[in-house]
Backbone as CSV, one residue per row, in Angstrom:
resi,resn,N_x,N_y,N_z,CA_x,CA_y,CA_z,C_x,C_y,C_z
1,UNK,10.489,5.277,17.635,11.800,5.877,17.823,12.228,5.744,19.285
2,UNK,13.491,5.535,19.765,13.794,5.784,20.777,14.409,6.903,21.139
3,UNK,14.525,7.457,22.669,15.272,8.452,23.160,16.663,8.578,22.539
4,UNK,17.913,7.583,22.121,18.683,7.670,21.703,18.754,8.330,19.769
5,UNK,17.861,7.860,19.494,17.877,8.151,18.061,17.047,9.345,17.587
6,UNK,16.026,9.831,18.753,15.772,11.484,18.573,17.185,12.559,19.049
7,UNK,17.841,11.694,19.805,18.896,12.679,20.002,20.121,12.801,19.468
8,UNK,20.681,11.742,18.087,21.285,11.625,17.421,20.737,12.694,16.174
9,UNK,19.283,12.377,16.129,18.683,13.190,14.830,18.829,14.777,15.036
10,UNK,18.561,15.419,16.514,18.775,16.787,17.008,20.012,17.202,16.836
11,UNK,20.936,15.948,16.976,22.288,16.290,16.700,23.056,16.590,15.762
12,UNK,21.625,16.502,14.611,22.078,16.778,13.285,23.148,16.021,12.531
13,UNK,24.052,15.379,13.006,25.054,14.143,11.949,24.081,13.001,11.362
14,UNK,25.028,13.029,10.416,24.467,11.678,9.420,24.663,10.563,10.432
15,UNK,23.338,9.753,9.922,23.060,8.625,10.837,22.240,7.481,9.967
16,UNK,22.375,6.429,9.955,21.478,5.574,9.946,20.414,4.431,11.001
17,UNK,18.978,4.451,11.578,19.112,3.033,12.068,18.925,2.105,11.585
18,UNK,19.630,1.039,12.570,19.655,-0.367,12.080,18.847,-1.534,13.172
19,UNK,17.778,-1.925,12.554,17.073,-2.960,13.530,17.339,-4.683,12.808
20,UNK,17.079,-5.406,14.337,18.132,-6.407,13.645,17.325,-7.077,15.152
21,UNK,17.254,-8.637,15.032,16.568,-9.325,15.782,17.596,-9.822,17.506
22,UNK,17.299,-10.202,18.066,18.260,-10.834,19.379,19.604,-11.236,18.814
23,UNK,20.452,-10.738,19.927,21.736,-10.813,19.511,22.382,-11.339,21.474
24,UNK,23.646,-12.150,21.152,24.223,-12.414,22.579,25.390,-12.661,22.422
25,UNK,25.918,-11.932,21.933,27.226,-11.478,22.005,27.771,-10.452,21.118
26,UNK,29.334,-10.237,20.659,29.655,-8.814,20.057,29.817,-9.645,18.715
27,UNK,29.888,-11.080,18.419,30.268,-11.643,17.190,28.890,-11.733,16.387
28,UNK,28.189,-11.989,17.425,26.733,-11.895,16.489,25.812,-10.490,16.679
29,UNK,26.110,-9.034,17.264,25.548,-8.196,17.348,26.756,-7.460,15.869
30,UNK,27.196,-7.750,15.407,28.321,-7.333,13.922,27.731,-7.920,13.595
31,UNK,27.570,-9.402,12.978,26.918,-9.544,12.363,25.743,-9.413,11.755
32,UNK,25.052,-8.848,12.735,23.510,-8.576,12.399,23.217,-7.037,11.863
33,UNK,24.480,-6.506,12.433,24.434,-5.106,12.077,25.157,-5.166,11.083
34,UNK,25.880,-6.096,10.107,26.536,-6.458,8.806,28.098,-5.375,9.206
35,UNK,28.823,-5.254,10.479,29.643,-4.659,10.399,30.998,-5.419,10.702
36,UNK,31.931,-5.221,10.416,33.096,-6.061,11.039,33.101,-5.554,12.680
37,UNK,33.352,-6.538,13.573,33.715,-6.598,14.858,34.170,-5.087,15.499
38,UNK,35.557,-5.299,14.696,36.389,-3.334,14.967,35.391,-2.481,15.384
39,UNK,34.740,-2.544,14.337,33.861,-1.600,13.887,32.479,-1.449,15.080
40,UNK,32.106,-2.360,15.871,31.197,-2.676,16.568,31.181,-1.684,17.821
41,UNK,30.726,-0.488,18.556,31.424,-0.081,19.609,30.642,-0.427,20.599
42,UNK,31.173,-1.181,22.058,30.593,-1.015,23.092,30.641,0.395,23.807
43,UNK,29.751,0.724,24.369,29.480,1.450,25.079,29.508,1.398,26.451
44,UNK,30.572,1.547,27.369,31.220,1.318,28.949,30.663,2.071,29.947
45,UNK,30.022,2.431,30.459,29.914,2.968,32.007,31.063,2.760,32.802
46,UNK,31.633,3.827,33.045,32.639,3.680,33.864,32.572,4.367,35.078
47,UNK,32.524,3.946,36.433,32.240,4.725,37.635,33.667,5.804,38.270
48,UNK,33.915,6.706,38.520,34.642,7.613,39.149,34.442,7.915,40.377
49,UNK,33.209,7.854,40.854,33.408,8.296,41.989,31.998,8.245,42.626
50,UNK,31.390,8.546,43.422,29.720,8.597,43.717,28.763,9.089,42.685
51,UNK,28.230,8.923,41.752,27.625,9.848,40.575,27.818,10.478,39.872
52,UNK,29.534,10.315,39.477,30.171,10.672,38.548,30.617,9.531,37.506
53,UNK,30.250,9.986,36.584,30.407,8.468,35.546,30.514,8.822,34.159
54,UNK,31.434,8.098,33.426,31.449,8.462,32.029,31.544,7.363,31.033
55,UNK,31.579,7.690,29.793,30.971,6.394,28.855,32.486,6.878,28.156
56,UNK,32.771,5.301,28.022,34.034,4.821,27.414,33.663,3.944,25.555
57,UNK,34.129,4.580,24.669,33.742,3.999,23.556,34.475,3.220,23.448
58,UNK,34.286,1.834,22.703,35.439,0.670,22.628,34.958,0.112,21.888
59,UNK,36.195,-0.222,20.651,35.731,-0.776,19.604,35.551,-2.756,20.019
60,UNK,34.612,-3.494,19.234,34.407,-4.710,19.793,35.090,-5.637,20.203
61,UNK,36.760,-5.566,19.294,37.837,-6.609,18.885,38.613,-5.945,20.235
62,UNK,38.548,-5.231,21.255,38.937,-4.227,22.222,38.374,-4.135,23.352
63,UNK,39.413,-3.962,24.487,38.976,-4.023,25.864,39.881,-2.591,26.427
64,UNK,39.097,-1.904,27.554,39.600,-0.854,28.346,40.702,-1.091,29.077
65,UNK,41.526,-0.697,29.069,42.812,-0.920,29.411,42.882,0.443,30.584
66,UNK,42.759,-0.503,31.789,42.396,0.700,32.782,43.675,1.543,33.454
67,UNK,45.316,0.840,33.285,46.207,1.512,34.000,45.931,2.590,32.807
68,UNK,45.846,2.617,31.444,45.816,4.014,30.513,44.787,4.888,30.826
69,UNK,43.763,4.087,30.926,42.379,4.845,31.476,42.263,6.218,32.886
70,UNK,42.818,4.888,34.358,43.393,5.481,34.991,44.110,6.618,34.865
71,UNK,45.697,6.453,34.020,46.310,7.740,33.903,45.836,8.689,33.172
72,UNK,44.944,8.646,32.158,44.514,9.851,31.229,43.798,10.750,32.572
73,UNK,42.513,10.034,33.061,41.633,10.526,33.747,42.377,11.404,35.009
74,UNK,43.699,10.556,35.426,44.347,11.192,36.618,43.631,10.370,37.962
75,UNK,43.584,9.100,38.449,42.858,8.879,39.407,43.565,7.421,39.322
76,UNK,42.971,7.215,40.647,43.574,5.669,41.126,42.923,4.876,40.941
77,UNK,41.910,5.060,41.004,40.172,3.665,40.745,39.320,4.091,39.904
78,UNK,38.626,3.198,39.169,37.687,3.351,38.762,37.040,1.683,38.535
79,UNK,35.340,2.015,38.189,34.923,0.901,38.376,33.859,0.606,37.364
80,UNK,33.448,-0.409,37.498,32.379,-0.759,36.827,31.139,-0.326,37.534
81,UNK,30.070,0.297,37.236,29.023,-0.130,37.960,28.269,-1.483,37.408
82,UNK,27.102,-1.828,38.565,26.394,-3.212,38.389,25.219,-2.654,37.194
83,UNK,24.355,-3.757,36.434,23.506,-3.205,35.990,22.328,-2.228,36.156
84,UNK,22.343,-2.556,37.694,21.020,-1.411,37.719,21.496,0.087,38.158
85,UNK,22.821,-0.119,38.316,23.194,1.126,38.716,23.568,2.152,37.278
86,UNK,24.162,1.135,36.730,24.513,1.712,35.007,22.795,2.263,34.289
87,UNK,21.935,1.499,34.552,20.740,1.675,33.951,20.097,2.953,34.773
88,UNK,19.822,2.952,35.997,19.696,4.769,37.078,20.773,5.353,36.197
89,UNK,22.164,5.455,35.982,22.894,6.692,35.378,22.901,6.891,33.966
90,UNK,22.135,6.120,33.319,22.144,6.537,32.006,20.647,6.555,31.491
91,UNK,19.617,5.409,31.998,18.427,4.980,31.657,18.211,3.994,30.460
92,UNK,19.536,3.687,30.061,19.575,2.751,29.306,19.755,1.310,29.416
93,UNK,19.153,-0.234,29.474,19.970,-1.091,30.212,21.150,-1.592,29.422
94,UNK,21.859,-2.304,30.147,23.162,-3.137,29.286,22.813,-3.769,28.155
95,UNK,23.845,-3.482,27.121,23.245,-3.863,25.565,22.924,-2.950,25.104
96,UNK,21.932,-1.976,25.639,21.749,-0.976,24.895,22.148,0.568,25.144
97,UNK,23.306,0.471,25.940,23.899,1.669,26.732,24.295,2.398,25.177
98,UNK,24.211,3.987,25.609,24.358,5.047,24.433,24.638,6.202,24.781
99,UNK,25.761,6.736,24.755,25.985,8.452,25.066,24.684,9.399,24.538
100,UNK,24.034,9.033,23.640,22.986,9.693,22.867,21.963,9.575,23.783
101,UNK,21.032,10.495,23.917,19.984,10.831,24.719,20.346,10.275,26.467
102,UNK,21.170,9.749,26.901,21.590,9.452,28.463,20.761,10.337,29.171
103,UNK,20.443,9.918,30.678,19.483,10.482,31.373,20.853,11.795,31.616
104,UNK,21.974,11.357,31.959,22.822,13.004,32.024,23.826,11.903,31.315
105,UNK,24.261,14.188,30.767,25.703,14.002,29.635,26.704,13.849,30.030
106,UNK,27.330,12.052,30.315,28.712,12.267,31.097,29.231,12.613,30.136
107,UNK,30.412,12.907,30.571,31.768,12.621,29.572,32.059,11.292,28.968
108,UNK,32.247,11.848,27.728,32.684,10.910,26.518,33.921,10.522,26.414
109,UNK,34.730,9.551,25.858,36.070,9.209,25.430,35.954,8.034,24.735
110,UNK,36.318,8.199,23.659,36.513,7.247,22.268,37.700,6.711,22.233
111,UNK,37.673,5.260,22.405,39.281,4.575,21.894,39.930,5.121,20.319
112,UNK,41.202,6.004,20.364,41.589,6.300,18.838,41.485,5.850,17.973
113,UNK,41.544,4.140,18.092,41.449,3.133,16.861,39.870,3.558,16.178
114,UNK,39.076,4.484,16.789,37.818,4.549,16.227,37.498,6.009,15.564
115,UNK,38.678,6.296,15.332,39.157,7.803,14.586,38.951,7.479,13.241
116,UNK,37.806,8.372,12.560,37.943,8.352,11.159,36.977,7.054,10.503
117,UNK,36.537,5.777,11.540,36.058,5.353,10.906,34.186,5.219,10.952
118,UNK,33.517,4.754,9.895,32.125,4.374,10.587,31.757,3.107,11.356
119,UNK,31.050,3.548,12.841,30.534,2.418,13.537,29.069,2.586,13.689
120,UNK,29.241,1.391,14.887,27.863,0.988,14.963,27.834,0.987,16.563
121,UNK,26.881,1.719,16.798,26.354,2.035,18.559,25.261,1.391,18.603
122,UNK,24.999,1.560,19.982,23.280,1.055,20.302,22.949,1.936,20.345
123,UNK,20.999,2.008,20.886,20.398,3.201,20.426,19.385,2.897,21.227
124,UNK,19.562,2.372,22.375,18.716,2.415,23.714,17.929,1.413,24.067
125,UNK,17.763,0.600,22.888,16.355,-0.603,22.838,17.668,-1.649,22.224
126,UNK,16.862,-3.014,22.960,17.542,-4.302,22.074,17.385,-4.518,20.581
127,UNK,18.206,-4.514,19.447,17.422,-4.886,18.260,17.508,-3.639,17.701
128,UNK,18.391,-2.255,18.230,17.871,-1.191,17.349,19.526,-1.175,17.789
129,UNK,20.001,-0.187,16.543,21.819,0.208,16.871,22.035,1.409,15.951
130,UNK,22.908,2.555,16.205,22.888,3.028,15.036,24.433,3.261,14.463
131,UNK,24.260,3.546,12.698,25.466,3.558,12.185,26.159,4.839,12.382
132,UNK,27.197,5.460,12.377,27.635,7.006,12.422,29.245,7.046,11.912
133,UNK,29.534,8.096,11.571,30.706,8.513,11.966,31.228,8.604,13.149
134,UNK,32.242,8.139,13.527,32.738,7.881,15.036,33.168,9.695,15.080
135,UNK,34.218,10.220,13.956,34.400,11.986,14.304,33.155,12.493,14.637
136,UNK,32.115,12.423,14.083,30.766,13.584,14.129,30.165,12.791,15.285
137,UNK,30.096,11.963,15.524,29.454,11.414,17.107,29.997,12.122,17.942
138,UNK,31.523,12.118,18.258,32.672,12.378,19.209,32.425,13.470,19.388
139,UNK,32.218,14.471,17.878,32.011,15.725,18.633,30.402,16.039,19.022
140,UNK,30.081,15.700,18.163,28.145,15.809,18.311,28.126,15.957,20.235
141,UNK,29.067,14.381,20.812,28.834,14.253,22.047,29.963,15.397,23.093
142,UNK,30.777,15.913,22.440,31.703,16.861,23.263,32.556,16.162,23.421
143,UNK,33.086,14.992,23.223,33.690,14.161,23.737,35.492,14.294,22.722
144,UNK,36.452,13.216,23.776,37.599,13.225,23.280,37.854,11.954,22.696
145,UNK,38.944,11.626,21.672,39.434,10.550,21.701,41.328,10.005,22.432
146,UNK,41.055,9.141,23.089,42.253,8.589,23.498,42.476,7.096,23.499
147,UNK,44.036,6.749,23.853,44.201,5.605,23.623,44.186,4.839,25.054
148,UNK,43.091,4.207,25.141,41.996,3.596,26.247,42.077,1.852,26.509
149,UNK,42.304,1.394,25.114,41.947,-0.069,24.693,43.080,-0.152,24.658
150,UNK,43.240,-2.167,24.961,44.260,-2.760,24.285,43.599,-4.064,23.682
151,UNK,44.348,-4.632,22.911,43.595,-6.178,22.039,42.914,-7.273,22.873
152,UNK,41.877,-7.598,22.260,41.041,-8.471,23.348,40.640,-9.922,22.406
153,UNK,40.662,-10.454,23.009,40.087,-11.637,22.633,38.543,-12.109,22.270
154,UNK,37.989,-11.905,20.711,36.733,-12.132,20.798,36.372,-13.697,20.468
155,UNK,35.017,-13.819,21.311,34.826,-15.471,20.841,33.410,-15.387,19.828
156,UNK,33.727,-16.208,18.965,32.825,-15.949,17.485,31.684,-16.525,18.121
């Protein structure tokens, strides 16, 4: 088990995992997880400020659309962190970033398009992801949903 999927299970929502072999990209990490793309959520680190950081849900077919981002949050910048900095604030590395078990609970925010339906997260390890309700995650995690994303271009 990983840290992410004992803390989905504490969290009490229905869950499934799903293990599934190397994946390198979002067209073949759906596929392996048998989900449509939409449906696929990355999981964003988004930097605010010195050690303030929060995880942005985004569905796969979808990119963060930061002047909305920006204005929800109220702030002028925000950033990406690099990988090892994302991996110190969450303990998870890229690929397998997860609001679930995170070394701390940032704040959450779910793109709306992911209202109501079931996705597919990672779950801390390469090869492991899990299925959920995007509502019972959202709240499981405290988190809000807003409109974050705009249409992105995926390459199959």
């Amino acid at each position: 088990m990983t840290t992410a999927v004992d803390a989905v299970e504490a969290s009490g929502i229905e869950h499934d995992v799903i293990r599934h072999g190397p994946v390198s990209s979002v067209a073949e990490a759906a596929a392996a997880r048998r989900v449509e793309i939409r449906d696929l959520v990355k999981t964003l680190v988004v930097r605010r400020a010195e050690d303030d950081y929060l995880f942005v849900l985004v569905p796969g077919d979808r990119a963060i659309s930061w002047p909305k981002l920006r204005a929800l949050l109220g702030v002028n910048r925000l950033s990406m962190p690099d990988a090892a900095t994302a991996r110190d604030a969450t303990g998870y590395e890229r690929g397998t970033i997860t609001p679930f078990g995170s070394r701390r609970p940032w704040p959450v925010i779910a793109d709306e398009t992911l209202r109501g339906r079931t996705v597919s997260l990672g779950a801390g390890e390469h090869g492991v992801a899990l299925r959920v309700g995007a509502d019972a995650a959202v709240a499981a995690l405290d988190g809000s949903f807003a409109d974050v994303t705009e249409p992105a271009g995926v390459k199959p």
